[in-house]
LOKE-745216 format. One record per residue (C-alpha): residue number from 1; x, y, z. Coordinates in steps of 0.1 Angstrom, whole numbers, plus 2048, in hexadecimal, padded with zeros to 3 digits. Layout:
REM LOKE-745216
{num=NUM	xx=X	yy=Y	zz=Z}
...
END
This chain:
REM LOKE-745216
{num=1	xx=965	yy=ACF	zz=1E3}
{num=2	xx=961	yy=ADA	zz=1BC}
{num=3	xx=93F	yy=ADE	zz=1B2}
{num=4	xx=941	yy=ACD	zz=191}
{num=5	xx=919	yy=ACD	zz=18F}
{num=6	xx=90E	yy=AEE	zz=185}
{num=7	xx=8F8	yy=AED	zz=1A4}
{num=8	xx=908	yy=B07	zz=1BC}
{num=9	xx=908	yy=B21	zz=19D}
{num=10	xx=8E2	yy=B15	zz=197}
{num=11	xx=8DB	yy=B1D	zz=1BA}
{num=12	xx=8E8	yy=B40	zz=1C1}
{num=13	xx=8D9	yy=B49	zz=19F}
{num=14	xx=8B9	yy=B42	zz=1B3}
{num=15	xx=8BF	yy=B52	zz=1CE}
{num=16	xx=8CE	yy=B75	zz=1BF}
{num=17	xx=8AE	yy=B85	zz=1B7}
{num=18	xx=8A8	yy=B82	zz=1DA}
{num=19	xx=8B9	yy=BA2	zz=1F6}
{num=20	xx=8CE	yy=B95	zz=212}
{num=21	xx=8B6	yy=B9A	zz=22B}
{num=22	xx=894	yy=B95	zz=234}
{num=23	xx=87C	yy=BA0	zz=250}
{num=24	xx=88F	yy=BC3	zz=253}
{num=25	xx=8B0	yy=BB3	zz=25F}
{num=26	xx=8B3	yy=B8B	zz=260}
{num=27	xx=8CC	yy=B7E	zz=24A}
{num=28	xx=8CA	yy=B6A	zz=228}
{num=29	xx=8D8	yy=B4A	zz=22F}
{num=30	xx=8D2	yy=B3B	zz=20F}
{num=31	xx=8F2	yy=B41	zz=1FD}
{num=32	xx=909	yy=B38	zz=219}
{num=33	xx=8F6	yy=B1A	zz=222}
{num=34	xx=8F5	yy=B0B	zz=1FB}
{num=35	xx=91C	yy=B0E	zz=1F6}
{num=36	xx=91E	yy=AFD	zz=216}
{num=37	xx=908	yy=AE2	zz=20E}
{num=38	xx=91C	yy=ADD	zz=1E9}
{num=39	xx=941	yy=AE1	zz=1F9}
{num=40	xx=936	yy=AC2	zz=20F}
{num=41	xx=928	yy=AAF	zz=1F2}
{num=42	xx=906	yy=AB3	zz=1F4}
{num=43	xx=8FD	yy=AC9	zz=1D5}
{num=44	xx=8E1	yy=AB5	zz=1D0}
{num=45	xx=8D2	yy=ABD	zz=1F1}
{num=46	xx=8D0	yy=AE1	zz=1E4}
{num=47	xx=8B0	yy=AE5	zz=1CB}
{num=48	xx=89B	yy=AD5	zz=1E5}
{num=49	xx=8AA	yy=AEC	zz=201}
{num=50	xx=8A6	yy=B0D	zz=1F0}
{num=51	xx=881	yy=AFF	zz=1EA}
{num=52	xx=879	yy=B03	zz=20C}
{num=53	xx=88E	yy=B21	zz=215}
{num=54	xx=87E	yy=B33	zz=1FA}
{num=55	xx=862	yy=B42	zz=212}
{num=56	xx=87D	yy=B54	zz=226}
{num=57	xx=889	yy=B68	zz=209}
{num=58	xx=880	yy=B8A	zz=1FE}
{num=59	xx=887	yy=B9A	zz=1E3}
{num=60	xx=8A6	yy=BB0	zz=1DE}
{num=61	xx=89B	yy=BD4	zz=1EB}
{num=62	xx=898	yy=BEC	zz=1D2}
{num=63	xx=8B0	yy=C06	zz=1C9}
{num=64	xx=8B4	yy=C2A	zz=1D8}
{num=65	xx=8D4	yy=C34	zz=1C2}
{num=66	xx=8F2	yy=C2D	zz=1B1}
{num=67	xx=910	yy=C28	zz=1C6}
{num=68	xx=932	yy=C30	zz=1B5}
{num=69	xx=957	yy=C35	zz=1C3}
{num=70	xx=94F	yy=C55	zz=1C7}
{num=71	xx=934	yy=C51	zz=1DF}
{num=72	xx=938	yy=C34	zz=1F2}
{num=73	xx=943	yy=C3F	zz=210}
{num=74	xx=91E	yy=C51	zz=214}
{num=75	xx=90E	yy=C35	zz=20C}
{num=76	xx=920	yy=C1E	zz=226}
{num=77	xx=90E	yy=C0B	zz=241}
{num=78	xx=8ED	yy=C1A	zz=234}
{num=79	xx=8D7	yy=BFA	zz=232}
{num=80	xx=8BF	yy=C0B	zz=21A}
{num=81	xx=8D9	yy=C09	zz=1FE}
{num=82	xx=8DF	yy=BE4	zz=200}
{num=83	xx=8D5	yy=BE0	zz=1DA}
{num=84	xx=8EE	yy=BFD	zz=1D0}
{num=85	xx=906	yy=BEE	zz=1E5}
{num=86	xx=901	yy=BCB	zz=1D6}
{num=87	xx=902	yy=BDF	zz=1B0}
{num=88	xx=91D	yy=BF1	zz=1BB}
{num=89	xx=934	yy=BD0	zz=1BF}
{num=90	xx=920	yy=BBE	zz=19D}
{num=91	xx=92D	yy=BDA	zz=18C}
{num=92	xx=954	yy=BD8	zz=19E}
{num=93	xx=95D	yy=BB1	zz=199}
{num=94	xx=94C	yy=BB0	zz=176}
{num=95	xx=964	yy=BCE	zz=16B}
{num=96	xx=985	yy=BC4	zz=186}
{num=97	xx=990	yy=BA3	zz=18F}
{num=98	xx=97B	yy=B96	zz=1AF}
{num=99	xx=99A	yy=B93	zz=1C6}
{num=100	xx=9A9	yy=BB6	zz=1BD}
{num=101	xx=98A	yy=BC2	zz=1C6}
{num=102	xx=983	yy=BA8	zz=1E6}
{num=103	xx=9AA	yy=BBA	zz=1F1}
{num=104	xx=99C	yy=BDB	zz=1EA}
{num=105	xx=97E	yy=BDB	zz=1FF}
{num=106	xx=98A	yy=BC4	zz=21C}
{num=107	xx=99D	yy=BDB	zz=22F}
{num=108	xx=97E	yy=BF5	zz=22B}
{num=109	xx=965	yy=BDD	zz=23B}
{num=110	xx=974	yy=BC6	zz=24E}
{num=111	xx=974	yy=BDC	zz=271}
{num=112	xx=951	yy=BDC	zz=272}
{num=113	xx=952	yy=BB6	zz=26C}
{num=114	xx=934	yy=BB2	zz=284}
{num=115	xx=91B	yy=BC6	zz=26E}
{num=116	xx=8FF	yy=BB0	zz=26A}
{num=117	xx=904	yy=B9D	zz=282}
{num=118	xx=929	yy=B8B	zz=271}
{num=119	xx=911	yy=B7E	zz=255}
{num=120	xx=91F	yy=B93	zz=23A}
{num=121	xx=943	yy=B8A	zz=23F}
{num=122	xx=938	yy=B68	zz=23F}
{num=123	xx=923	yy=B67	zz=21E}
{num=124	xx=944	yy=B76	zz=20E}
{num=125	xx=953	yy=B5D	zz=21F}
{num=126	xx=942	yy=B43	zz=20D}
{num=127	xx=946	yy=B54	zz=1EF}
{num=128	xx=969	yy=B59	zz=1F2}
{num=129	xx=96B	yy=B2F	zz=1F6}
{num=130	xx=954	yy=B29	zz=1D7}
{num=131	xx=96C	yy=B40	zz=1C3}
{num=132	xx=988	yy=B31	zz=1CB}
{num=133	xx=97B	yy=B0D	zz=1C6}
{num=134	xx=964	yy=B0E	zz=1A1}
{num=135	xx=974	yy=B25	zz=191}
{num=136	xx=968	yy=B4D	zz=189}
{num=137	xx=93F	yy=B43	zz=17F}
{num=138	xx=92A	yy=B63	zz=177}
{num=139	xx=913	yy=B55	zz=197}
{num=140	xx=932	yy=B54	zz=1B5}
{num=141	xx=940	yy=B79	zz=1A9}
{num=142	xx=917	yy=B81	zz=1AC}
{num=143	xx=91A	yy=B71	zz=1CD}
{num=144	xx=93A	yy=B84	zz=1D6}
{num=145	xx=931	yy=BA7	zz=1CB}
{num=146	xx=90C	yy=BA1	zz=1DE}
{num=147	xx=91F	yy=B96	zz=201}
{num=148	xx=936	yy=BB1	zz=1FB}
{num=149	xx=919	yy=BCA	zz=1F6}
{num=150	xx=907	yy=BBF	zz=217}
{num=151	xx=927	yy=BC2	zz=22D}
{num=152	xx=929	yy=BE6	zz=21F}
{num=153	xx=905	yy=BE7	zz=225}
{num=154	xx=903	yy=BDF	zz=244}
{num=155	xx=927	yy=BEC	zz=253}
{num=156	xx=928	yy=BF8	zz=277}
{num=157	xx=93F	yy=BFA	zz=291}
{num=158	xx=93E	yy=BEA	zz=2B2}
{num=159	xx=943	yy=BFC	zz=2D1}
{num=160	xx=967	yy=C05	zz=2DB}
{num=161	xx=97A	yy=BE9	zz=2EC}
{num=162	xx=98C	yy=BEE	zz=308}
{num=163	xx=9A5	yy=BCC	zz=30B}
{num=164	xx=9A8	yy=BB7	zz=32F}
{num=165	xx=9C3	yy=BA2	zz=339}
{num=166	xx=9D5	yy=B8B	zz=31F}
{num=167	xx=9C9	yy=B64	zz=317}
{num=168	xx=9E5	yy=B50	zz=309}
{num=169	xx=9D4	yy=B3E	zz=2EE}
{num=170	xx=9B2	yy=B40	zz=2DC}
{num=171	xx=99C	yy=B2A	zz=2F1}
{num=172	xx=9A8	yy=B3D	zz=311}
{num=173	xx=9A5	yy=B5B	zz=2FF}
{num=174	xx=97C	yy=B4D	zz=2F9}
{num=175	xx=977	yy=B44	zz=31C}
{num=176	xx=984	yy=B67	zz=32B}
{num=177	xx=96B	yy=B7E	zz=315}
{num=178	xx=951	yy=B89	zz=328}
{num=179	xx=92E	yy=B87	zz=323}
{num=180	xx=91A	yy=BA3	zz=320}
{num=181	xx=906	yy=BAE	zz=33D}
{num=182	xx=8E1	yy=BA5	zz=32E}
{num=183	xx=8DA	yy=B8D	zz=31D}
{num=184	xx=8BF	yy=B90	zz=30B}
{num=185	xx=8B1	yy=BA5	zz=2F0}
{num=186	xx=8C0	yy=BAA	zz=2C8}
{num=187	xx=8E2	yy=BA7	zz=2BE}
{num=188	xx=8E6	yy=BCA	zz=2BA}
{num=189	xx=8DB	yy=BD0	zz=2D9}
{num=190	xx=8F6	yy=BB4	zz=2EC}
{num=191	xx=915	yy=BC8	zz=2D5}
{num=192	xx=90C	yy=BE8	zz=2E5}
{num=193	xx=915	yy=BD3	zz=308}
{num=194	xx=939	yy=BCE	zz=2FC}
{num=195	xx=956	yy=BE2	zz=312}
{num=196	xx=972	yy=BC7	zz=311}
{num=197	xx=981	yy=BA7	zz=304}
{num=198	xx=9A3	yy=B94	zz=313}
{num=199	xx=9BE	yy=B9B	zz=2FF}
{num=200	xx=9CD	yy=B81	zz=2E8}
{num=201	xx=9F1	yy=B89	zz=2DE}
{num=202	xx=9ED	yy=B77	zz=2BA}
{num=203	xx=9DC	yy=B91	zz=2B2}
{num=204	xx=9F3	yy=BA5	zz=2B2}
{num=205	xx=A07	yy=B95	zz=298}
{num=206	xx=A18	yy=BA2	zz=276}
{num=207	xx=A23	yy=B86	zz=26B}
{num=208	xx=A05	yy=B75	zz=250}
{num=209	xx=A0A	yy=B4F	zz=253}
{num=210	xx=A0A	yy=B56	zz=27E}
{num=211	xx=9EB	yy=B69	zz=279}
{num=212	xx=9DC	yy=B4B	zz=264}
{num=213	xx=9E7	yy=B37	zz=27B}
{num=214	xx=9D7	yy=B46	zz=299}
{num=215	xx=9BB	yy=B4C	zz=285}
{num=216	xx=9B6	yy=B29	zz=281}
{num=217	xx=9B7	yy=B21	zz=2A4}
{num=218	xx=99C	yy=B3C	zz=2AD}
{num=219	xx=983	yy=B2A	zz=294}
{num=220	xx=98F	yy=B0A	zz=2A7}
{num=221	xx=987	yy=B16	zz=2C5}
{num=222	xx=967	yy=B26	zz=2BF}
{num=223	xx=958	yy=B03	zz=2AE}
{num=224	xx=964	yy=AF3	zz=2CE}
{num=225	xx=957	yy=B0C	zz=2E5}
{num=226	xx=936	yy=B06	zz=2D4}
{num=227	xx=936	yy=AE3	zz=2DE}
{num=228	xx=932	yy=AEC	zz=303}
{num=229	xx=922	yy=B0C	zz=2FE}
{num=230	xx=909	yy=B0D	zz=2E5}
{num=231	xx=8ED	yy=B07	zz=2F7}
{num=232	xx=8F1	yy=B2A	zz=2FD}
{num=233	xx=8E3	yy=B37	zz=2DD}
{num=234	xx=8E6	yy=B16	zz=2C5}
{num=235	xx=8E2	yy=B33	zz=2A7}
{num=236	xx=8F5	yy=B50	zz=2B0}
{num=237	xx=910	yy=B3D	zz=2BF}
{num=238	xx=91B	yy=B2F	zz=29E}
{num=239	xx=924	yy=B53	zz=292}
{num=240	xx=941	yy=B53	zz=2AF}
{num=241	xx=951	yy=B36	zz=295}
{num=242	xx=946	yy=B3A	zz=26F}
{num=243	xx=950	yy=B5E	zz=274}
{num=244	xx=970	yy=B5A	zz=277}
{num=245	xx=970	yy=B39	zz=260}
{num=246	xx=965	yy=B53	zz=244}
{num=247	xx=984	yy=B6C	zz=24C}
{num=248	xx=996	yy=B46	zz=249}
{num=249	xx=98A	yy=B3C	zz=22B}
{num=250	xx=991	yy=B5E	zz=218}
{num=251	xx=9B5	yy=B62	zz=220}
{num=252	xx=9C0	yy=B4D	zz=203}
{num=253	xx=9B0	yy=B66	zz=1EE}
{num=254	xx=9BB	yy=B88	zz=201}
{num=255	xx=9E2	yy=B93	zz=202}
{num=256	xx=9F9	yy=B86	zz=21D}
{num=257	xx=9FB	yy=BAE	zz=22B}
{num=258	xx=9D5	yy=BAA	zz=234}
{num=259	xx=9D7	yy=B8C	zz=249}
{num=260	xx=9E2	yy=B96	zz=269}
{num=261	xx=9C3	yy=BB3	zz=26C}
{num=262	xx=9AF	yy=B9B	zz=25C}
{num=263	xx=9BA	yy=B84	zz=281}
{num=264	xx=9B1	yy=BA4	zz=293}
{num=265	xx=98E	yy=BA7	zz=286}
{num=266	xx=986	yy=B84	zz=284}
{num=267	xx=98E	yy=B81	zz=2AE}
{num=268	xx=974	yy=B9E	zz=2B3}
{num=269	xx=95B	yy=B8F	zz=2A2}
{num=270	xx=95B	yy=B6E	zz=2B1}
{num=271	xx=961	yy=B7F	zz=2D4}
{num=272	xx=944	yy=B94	zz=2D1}
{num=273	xx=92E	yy=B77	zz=2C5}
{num=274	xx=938	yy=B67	zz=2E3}
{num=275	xx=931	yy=B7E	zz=2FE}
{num=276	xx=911	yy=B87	zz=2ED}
{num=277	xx=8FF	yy=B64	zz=2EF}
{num=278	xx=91C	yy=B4C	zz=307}
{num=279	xx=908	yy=B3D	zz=323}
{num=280	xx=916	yy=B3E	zz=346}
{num=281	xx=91D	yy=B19	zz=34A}
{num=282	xx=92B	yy=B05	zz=330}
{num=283	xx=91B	yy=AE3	zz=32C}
{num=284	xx=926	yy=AC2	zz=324}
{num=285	xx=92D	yy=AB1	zz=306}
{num=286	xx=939	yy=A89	zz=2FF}
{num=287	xx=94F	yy=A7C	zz=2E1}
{num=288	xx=941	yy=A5B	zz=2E2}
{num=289	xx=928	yy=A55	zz=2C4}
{num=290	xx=930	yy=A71	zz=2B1}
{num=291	xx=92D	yy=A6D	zz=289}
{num=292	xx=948	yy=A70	zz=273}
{num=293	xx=94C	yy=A8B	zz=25D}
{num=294	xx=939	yy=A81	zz=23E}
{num=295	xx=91C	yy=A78	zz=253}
{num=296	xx=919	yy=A96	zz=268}
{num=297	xx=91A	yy=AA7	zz=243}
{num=298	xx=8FD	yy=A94	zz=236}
{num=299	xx=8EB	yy=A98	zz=25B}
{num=300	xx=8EC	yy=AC1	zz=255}
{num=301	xx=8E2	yy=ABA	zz=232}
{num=302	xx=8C1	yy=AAA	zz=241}
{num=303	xx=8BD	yy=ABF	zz=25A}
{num=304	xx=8BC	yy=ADE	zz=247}
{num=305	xx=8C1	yy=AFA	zz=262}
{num=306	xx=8D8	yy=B13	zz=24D}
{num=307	xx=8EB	yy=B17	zz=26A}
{num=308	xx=8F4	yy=AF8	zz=276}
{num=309	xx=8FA	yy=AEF	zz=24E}
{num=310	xx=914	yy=B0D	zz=252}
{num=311	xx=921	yy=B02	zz=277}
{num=312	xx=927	yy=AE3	zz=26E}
{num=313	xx=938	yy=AE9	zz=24C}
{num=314	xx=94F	yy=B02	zz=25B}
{num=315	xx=956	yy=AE5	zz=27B}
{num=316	xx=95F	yy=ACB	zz=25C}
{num=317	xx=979	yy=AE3	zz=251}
{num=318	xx=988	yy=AD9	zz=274}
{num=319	xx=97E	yy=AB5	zz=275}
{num=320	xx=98E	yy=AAD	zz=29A}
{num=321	xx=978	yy=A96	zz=2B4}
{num=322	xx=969	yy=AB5	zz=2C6}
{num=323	xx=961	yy=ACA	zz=2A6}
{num=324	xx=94F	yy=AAB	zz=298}
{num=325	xx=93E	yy=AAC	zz=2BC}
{num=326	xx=934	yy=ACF	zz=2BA}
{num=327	xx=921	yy=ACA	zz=297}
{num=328	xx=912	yy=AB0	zz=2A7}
{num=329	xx=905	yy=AC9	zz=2C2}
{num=330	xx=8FC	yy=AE3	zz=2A6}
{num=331	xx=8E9	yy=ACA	zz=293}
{num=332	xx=8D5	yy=ABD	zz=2B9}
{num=333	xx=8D0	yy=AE1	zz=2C6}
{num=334	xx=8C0	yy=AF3	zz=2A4}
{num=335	xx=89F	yy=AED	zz=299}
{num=336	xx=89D	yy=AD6	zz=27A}
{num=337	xx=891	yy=AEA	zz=259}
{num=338	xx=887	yy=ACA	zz=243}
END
């Protein structure tokens, strides 16, 4: 949905003196969670929601020098240049258009599309979605060029892959990945677990609109795997879907050539989600008394856990019985925040 309000730009304005992380490595939700909240109509839910997210901010790290395109391959994945990084891209889509440069650096970043933990590619995600639907405001190419500048920030591989027997569609390709031998401890510390995921022969498409395609059905999948698995981790386990929903959601804005490896990536970030945080036995879920699609919006909106205001916004973008379900179980399993 248009934001015809003003709100959305009023919002990031807010939050862009502030870095994208806090506490040494969690994640700023805020600017993912407000264009979620005004795509599904509730821009004026925002104001007060930033007012009580405010205390998890901190302010944008200061600088430690100027990155250029003749450095920048120094500076990648050092987390100590995330304000050169994030004046780095300020600096590229005020002087280029935002998608030449969204084509430009996609193909750079996107294999290490787990660096902080898949919340980079889903801020630019979001900001790719905000572009596309208001219009080019000084506030969403801000909001671009600083998502941008934390995935470069932040970029690190994951482990090599070795690939397992083949699933035949995304779901089955979900079920099959293994989970990591233990269980416990930091993200980082569950990725350096990772040997091998099935293999999924959409992946291995050239052809765009069947790599949108399967991409599509991966983010289906995941939002109905969460329904019966997200007890399991009820906030990491969103990342196995709105990862991919953000590689989704900024293919209208990338060129068709990029799609397929843009398929590739998104499958090994929602598989390595998954056997990070799955739990051994899936649990049940039931269809009957779930809301409908407005109200599970305005439930989120209440709630105020960023993540199940992002789950649930990326399981409206599907809108079937067991997606509406699985917002449901994202709204019951995370901790309110209002």
């Amino acid at each position: 949905m248009a934001d015809t309000t003003g709100i959305l730009d009023e919002a990031l304005e807010r939050l862009h003196a502030s870095g994208p992380e806090r506490l040494g490595r969690l994640s700023n939700h805020g600017p993912m969670a407000v264009e979620s909240l005004v795509h599904r109509g509730h821009a004026h839910s925002v104001h007060r929601w930033l007012d009580h997210y405010e205390d998890k901010l901190e302010d944008m790290p200061a600088a430690n020098g100027r990155v250029t395109r003749a450095n920048w391959r120094e500076a990648m994945g050092d987390a100590r240049r995330i304000a050169d990084w994030c004046a780095f891209f300020t600096r590229e889509v005020g002087e280029h258009p935002w998608r030449e440069v969204l084509a430009e650096w996609w193909p750079r970043l996107l294999p290490e599309i787990a660096a902080g933990a898949t919340h980079p590619v889903i801020r630019v995600g979001h900001a790719v979605r905000a572009l596309l639907d208001g219009g080019e405001t000084a506030p969403r190419l801000a909001e671009l060029a600083h998502g941008l500048g934390y995935w470069a920030a932040r970029s690190e591989p994951l482990p090599e892959i070795t690939v397992s027997g083949p699933a035949q569609d995304a779901a089955g390709a979900l079920d099959a990945v293994p989970r990591v031998p233990v269980q416990r401890g930091g993200i980082l510390d569950r990725f350096a677990q990772l040997t091998t995921f099935p293999a999924w022969p959409a992946t291995r498409t050239a052809d765009p609109e069947a790599a949108r395609a399967a991409l599509s059905e991966l983010v289906t999948a995941a939002v109905h795997r969460y329904a019966t698995h997200g007890h399991g981790e009820p906030v990491m386990l969103v990342h196995a879907a709105t990862a991919p929903n953000a590689v989704l959601r900024a293919l209208p804005a990338l060129p068709r050539e990029l799609w397929p490896v843009s398929l590739s990536a998104a499958w090994t970030a929602s598989a390595a989600v998954t056997a990070a945080y799955s739990p051994a036995d899936p649990a049940p879920y039931d269809l009957g008394g779930v809301p409908g699609a407005e109200d599970l919006a305005e439930q989120a909106a209440r709630h105020g856990d960023d993540h199940a205001i992002k789950f649930t916004d990326t399981a409206l973008d599907i809108g079937d019985p067991v997606a509406l379900a699985a917002a449901a179980r994202s709204i019951e399993l995370n901790e309110p925040a209002l």
